[in-house]
N, C-alpha and C positions, 0 to 999 in steps of 0.2 A: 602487138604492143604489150600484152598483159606480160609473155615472155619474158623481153627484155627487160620490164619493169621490174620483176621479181628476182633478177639475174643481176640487177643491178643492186636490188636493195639488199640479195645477199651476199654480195660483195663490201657492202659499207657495215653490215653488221660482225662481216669477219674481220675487215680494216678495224673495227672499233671494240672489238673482243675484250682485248685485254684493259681496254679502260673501263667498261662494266665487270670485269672482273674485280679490278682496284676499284671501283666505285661499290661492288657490290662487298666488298670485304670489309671497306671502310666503315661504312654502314653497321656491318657487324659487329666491328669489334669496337661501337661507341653507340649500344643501345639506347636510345629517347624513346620515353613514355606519351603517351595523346597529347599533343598540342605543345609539349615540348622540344621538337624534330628539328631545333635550329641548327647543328651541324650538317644533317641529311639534307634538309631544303636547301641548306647554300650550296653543297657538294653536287645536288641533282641543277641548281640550276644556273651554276657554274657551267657546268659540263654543259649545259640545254646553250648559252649562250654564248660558248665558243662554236658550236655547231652552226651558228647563225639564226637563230631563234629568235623570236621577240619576247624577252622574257620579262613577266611581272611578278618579282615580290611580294610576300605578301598581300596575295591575290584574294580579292572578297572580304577583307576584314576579317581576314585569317593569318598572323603572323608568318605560321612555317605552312603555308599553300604558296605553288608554285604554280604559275600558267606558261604555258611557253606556245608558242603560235608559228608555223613555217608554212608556205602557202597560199593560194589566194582560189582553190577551185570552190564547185559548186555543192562538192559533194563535203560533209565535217562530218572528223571520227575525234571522237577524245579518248585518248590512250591515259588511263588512271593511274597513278602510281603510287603506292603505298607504302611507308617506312618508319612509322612507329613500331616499338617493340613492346614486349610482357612483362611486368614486375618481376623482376626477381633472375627470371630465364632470360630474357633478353628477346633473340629474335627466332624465337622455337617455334615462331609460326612462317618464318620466311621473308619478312616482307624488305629485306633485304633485297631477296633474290629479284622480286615482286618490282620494286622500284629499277632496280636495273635494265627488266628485260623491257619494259615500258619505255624508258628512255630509247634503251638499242631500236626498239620498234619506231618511234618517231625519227632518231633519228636516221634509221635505215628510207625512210621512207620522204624524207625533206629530199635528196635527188632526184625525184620522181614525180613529186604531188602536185606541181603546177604540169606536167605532161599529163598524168592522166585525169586532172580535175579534183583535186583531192587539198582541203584544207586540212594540215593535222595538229591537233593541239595535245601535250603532253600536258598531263595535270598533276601534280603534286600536292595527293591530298592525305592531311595529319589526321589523326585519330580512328584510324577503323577501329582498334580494339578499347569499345568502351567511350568512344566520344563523339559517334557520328559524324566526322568532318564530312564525308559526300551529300550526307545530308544538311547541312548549312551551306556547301556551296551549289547544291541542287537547287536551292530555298533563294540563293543569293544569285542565282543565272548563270551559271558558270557553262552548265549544257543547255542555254538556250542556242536553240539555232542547229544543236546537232544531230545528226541523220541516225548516227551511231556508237556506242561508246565500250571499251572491252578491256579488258584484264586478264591475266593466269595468275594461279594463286599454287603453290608448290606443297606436295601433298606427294604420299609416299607410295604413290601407283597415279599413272596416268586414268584421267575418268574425264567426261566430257563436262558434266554439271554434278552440283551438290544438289541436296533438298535443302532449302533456304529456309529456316524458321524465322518470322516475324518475332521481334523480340524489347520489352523492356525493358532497361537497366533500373534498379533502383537503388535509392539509401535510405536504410530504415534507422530510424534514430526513436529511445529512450529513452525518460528523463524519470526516474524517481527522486528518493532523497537517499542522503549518505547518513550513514550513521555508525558506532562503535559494533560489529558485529557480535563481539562475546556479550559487552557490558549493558548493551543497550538497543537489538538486534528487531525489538517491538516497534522503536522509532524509527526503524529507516523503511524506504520502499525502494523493492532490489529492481532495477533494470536489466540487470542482466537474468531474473527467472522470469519476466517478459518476453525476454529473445529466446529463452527455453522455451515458454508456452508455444511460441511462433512456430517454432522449429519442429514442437510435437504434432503442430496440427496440419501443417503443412506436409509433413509426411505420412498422417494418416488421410490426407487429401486427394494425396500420389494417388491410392488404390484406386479412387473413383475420378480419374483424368481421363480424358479424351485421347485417342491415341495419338503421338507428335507434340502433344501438351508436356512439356516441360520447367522443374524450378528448379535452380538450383541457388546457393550462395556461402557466403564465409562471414565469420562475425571478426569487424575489424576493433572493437575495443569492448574488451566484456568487463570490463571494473577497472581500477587503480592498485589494490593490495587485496590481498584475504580476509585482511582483518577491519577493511571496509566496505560498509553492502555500498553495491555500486550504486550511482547514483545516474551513472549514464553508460547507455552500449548502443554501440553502430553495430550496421551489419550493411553488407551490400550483396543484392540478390538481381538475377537474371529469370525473367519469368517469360517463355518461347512457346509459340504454336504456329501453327503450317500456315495460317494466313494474319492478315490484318485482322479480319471480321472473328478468327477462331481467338486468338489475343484478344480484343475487347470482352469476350463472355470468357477467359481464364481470369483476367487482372483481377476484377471484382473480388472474386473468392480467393484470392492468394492475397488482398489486400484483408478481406476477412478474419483469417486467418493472424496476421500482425494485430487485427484489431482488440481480437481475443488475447493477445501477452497483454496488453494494456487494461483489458477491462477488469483481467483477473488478478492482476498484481496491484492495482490503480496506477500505472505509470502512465504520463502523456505521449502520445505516440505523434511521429511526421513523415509522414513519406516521401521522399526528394525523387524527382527525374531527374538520372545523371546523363543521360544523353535525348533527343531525339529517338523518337522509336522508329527500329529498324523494322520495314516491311520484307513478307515475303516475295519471290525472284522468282522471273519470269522469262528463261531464254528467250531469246529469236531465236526461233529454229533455222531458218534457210541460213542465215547467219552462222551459224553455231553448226552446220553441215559444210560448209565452207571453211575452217577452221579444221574440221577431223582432215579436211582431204589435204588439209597443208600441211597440219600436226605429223598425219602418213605419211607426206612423203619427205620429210624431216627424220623420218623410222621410228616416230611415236605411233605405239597401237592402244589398243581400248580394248581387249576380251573382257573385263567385266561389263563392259555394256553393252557388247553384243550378245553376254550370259543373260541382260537383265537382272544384274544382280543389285540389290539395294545400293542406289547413291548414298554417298557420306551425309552426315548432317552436319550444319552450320550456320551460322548467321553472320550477315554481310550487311554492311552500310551501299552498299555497291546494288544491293537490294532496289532500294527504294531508285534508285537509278532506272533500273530496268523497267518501270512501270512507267516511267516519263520518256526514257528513249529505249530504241532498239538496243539489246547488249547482250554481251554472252562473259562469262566468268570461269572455264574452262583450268581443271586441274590439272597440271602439268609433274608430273615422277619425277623424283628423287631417291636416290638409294640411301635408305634412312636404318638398315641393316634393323629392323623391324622396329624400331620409333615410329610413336605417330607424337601428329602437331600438339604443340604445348608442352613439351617435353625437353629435358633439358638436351639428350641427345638427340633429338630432331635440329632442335638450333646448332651442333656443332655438326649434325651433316647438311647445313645450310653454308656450308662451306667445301671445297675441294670440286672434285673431275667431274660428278654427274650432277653439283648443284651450278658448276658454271655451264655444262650441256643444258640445261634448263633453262639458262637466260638467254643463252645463242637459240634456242630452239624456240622460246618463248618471243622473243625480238622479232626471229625471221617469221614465224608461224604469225602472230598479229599483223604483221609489216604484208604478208602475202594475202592475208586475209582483208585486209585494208582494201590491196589491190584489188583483189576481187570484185568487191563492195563497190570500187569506182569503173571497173570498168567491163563486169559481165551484165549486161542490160537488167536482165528479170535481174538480180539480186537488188542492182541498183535501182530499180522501176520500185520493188517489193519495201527498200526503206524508204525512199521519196515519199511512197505510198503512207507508211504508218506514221510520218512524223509532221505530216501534211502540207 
């Protein structure tokens, strides 16, 4: 059975090639930012509902979230899909690719899923970068009930997992007063040598951080003119550590830190959460060894994780996923001619020969992995088991 199932699903993912290729190009060449994704989600669930899906809009009191359902077994896998892009770069993280291969995987695997017991639900989720959509639709039930849930994310060497940092988004906001700089420079209070102070101290904080403890950020408005002390400055910062629990004892002292621009300048200080914090990620392993043995025989290999060499670092909404169900997030190569993600030449080799090898291989490789999941006893016994 598992044979034929496999043999089947990748025959539908090669029948349906060239329209995730067109869907995955599309995509690219009409970037949307978090929660903005309204051409993607109707492109992705367009396609999900010619396929014979039961597709809902607007799913979770999420505009651009798509749920698409095929199926009726005992076993549920949620295939993720992601296709917001980055200011500026567009989609120099992939999620182009990301969305497509996810699609191809459901739908590779709707011929199949009431034979081997297998409900699959493709998810259409907005905002990884910077808005936690999986985390409001975690929050909002969207994997209730699921055994298992997975993803490939495109990265410019094949590696099995990242190191996931837990991480806060924040907005740091200033308020002094404005005033004539030459004429009258005693009367104003600068906001923007607040976000200096911030910036001094937080870098002399670095020296003394935890190892995997990370800040970084950009100041998104430092004044109005030269010849006016500002009177207000944004900045928005990412403050990361290897867990949840290592994140609660960083935030304090990097909020510290802002509170010292304020005390020294007299400006009034606020700190906004722009998203949901993202926890740290938790493969399933037996999962996530089921996956290499599909990825290989696909002729994706892994020598750096047979080296042990350092995983990539990153942070994922997909995260906090993995702590509530079984899941794997497995990096899948791209010939990025030495780009890496976030870069403007990453996003345009997010396009061509080995980044649509990546979504045929990412399709069948989940879609195989799926099968597994429904129908090798211990794997299937092993998530029954964790999700109770």
């Amino acid at each position: 059975m598992t044979a034929a199932a496999k043999n089947a699903a990748r025959q539908r993912a090669e029948h349906l090639q060239p329209a995730l290729v067109g869907l995955s190009r599309a995509i690219h060449d009409e970037p949307e930012l978090c929660f903005e994704e309204v051409r993607a989600a109707q492109r992705v669930g367009d396609m999900l509902d010619e396929a014979g899906f039961d597709v809902e809009r607007g799913a979770y009191g999420l505009p651009t979230a798509v749920q698409a359902r095929v199926g009726s077994g005992p076993l549920s896998v949620v295939i993720c899909a992601e296709y917001d892009a980055l200011p500026a770069i567009g989609h120099a993280c992939g999620h182009n690719l990301i969305a497509a291969a996810s699609l191809g995987a459901g739908v590779a695997l709707a011929g199949v899923a009431d034979d081997i017991g297998l409900t699959v639900t493709v998810l259409g989720t907005p905002a990884e970068e910077g808005g936690g959509g999986k985390v409001l639709l975690l929050e909002r039930g969207a994997f209730d009930g699921a055994h298992f849930a997975m993803m490939v994310h495109p990265w410019p060497t094949d590696r099995l997992f990242a190191t996931c940092l837990a991480v806060d988004h924040l907005e740091v906001h200033y308020r002094g007063r404005a005033a004539h700089a030459s004429a009258s420079p005693d009367q104003g209070v600068n906001a923007a040598d607040a976000m200096v102070v911030a910036q001094v101290a937080i870098g002399l904080v670095r020296e003394h951080l935890r190892r995997g403890d990370q800040v970084h950020g950009i100041v998104t408005k430092g004044g109005d003119a030269p010849n006016i002390v500002p009177e207000e400055t944004l900045g928005r910062f990412m403050v990361r550590a290897p867990t949840l629990e290592d994140l609660a004892v960083l935030r304090p002292r990097i909020e510290r830190c802002f509170e010292a621009g304020g005390l020294a300048t007299g400006c009034s200080l606020e700190i906004r959460d722009l998203a949901p914090t993202y926890s740290h990620f938790v493969p399933d392993d037996p999962l996530l060894v089921a996956w290499r043995h599909n990825a290989e025989e696909l002729g994706r290999r892994y020598p750096a994780d047979e080296l042990h060499e350092v995983p990539p670092t990153i942070s994922t909404d997909m995260a906090n996923v993995s702590l509530a169900v079984p899941s794997i997030h497995p990096m899948i190569g791209i010939e990025t001619h030495g780009a890496v993600n976030h870069q403007a030449e990453f996003a345009a080799a997010c396009l061509g020969p080995s980044a649509e090898q990546a979504v045929f291989d990412g399709a069948v490789g989940m879609a195989w992995t799926a099968i597994d999941a429904a129908t090798d006893p211990s794997l299937r016994d092993h998530l029954l088991a964790r999700t109770g």
